[in-house]
Steps between C-alpha positions, in 0.01 A plus 500: 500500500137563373592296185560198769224511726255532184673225361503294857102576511423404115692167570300479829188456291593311236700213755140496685275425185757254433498363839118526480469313185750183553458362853216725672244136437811231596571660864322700803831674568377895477560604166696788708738303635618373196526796295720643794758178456492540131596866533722498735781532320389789322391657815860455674705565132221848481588558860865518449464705187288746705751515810828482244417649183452325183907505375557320858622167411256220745726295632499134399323344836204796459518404109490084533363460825104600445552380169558116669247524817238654331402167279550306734241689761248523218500132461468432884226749495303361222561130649403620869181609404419209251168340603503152595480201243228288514562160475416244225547127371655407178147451356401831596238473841364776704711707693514382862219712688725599810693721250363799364460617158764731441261710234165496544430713131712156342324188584773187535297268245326759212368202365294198612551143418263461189746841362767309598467180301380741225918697538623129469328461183637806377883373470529250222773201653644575107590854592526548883438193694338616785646327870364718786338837600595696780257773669688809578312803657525714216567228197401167398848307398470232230818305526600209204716366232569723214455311170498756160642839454424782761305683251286251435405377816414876642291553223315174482474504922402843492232479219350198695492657817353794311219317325433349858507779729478789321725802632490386828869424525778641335707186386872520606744278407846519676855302582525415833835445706549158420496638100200265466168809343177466662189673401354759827143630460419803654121670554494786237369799673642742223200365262259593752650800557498637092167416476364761785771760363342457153137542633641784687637697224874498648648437187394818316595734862854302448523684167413807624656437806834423281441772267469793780869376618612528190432883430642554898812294368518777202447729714757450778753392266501850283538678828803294564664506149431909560753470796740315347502707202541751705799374690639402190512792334596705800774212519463423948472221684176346652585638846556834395257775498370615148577887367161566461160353601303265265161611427283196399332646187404388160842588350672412801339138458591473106866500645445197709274304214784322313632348836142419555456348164798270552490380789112391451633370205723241694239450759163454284682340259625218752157450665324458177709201376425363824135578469504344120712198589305387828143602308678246216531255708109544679612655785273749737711804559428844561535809272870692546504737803768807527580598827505852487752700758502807570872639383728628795882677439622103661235297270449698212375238258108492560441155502586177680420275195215326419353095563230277387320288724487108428123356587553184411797208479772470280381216291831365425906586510518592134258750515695589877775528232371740259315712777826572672688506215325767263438779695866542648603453097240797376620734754807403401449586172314811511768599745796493282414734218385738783838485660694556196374784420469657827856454559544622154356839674687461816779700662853385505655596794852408745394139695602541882426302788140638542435305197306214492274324312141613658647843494341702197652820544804332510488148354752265480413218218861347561361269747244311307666331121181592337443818589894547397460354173185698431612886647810378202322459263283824602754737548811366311826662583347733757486196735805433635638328852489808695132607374167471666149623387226775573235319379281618250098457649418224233825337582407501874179305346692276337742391806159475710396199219873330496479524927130331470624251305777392676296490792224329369765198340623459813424122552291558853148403572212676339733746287550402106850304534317300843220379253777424194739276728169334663353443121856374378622295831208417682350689786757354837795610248382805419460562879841394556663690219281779640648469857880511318409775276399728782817384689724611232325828482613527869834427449500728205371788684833482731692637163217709376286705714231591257401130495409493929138650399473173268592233745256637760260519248577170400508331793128626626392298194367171578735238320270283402264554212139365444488168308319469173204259466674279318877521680660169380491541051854704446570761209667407181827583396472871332297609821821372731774693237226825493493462896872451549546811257302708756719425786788593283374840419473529888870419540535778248359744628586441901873438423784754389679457170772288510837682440571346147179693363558772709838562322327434226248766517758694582313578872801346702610642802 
């Protein structure tokens, strides 16, 4: 029970700063209010666990019904407390004065008439041929004929604009409903903002700041591989008491350091190909930071991960692309080996129906075909249909990577697969295959439990991602096969082997 209501208040947090972050300057409804219809099905599906148990199966009303109101409540929310939208002619006038200005920070018209013949001037009739602008509170909309390739309008626009204006605006170019791409510009507060953190000295505390979680990461997570070294050589189960009493020493931590080694492995290694990749591609991010967690006999693993802050746009959906796309394949990669051989070092024992798959004193790999195909090739003829695992420390490690990256590739919002469909289908597709994608991991969750964590998880994600700058230019044709290979591996790993490879790893049942 502890496990859920630290998990309920975690989530909590995180579903506010989300909340917080996406609509908190488009509405006046209390930023409260929302984060209570976004969470309310976890609160109800948290509730039920509480009151029933967590092996209680939710009935399918409790389970689908939040799951249906609560969208549709956050969207009345967010349009109840929309301001009021001033009105304007086709050749952009003044707002009428009976109506008020809906933000008084964002100025309807940020720039005057002389600025605005010098925009005009700005789109060559060869590239973009400018028709009308349209004066939104929080964006100037430049609305035309496209006439070259995406690319080379955005950057020709954009340098213009640029040479004009300086980093005023950030220069957005997007598709709009009718399929027709316009060009927004937004004021760029970010620029103003980098400049004060650089007189400040921010950057260099970041480091430090970054560094300091690091060595409480280390820290945390040797205490935790101590416990589960423990437990696994004592051979019991998270909920049962240990034989003796750990005492948090030097040696004691030694045991823990190869767990800790690993799994900061998977983690730094992750964040820093995101870190190289957006710093590639001129982004402003911030430097890695662990979340260090105190270990605890239902959360021994010391850490809840670790996430880089974005500071600036996306500049366009390739680099989207290869953002979301190389950090879920580097922990991927540094996860394997790890796995092998920790299941190499792992404990055979009889699979019964405790078993399951985030079990790890009594694991049950049958349920996911890559974790089947690699415990075969680990343990050979030891792994049969009627085995399940006590896993090894490092293996645990290794299962935490696989688990992060099929969460991350799950094609939702702000995680890794979210920004890979939106790079390779556009950004209303990728919400859409988002919304189905979290459906399915609904429905899924009806056959296996284990997966009811994800879907809530899932579904307090917003669906749809940021756009890019430039939004409309599309990937080419190795980035849609790389991108379509990502999903796959998610398919592998969420979805049991099929019984024609089961019989022919000999695992059948």
């Amino acid at each position: 029970m502890i496990f859920w209501l630290l998990l309920l208040s975690i989530t909590g947090l995180f579903t506010y700063y989300i909340v917080q972050r996406s609509v908190s300057s488009i509405t006046r409804t209390p930023i409260w209010l929302l984060w209570l219809a976004m969470m309310l099905p976890a609160l109800i599906w948290t509730g039920w666990i509480l009151l029933n148990g967590p092996d209680a199966r939710i009935p399918a009303t409790l389970l689908f019904g939040p799951f249906l109101i609560s969208p549709v409540l956050y969207w009345l929310l967010v349009q109840w407390g929309r301001p009021p939208r001033p009105a304007a002619d086709e050749a952009g006038a003044e707002p009428s004065p009976q109506k008020p200005e809906p933000d008084p920070k964002a100025p309807l018209r940020p720039i005057d008439r002389q600025e605005e013949a010098t925009l005009q001037n700005c789109f060559p009739w060869s590239v973009y041929y400018l028709q009308n602008l349209e004066y939104r509170p929080q964006a100037l909309i430049c609305r035309g004929q496209l006439r070259s390739s995406p690319e080379v309008a955005y950057r020709t626009i954009r340098e213009n604009i640029e040479a004009q204006f300086g980093d005023r605006f950030l220069v957005l170019f997007q598709e709009g409903l009718n399929g027709k791409p316009f060009f927004a510009l937004v004021p760029n507060a970010q620029a103003q903002r980098d400049q004060a953190d650089q007189a400040d000295g921010k950057p260099e505390r970041r480091l430090g700041r970054s560094l300091g979680l690091f060595a409480a990461t280390l820290l945390t997570t040797c205490l935790g591989g101590a416990i589960l070294t423990e437990r696994f050589t004592a051979g019991v189960a998270a909920d049962e008491p240990l034989a003796s009493t750990l005492s948090f020493n030097l040696p004691t931590l030694l045991t823990g350091l190869p767990y800790a080694i690993a799994i900061l492995l998977i983690l730094g290694g992750r964040e820093l190909a995101n870190f190289w990749v957006a710093r590639r591609y001129g982004l402003r991010v911030s430097y890695p930071y662990f979340i260090p967690v105190p270990p605890m006999a239902v959360f021994p693993f010391g850490t809840f991960g670790a996430l880089l802050q974005r500071r600036s746009p996306v500049p366009h959906r390739r680099a989207l692309f290869d953002i979301g796309l190389t950090g879920s394949m580097v922990s991927f990669l540094i996860s394997l080996p790890i796995l092998l051989w920790g299941l190499a070092q792992s404990q055979p024992i009889q699979r019964t129906a405790e078993s399951g798959l985030f079990r790890f004193e009594s694991f049950n790999p049958h349920g996911s075909l890559l974790l089947a195909v690699l415990s075969k090739l680990a343990l050979g003829s030891a792994f049969t249909a009627d085995t399940a695992l006590r896993l090894h420390p490092v293996a645990v490690a290794g299962c935490i990577g696989i688990v992060i990256t099929a969460l991350n590739l799950m094609p939702v919002g702000q995680l890794d697969g979210g920004q890979i469909v939106h790079a390779m289908f556009g950004q209303r597709m990728g919400a859409l295959i988002g919304q189905v994608a979290r459906l399915l991991v609904l429905l899924l969750s009806l056959v296996q439990q284990e997966l009811l964590l994800w879907a809530v998880l899932l579904f307090l994600l917003p669906a749809v991602d940021a756009p890019t700058l430039n939004d409309v230019s599309e990937l080419d044709n190795l980035r849609d096969f790389l991108g379509l290979a990502a999903l796959t591996l998610l398919v592998i790993i969420l979805l049991p082997p099929p019984p024609v490879l089961s019989q022919l790893l000999g695992i059948a049942g």
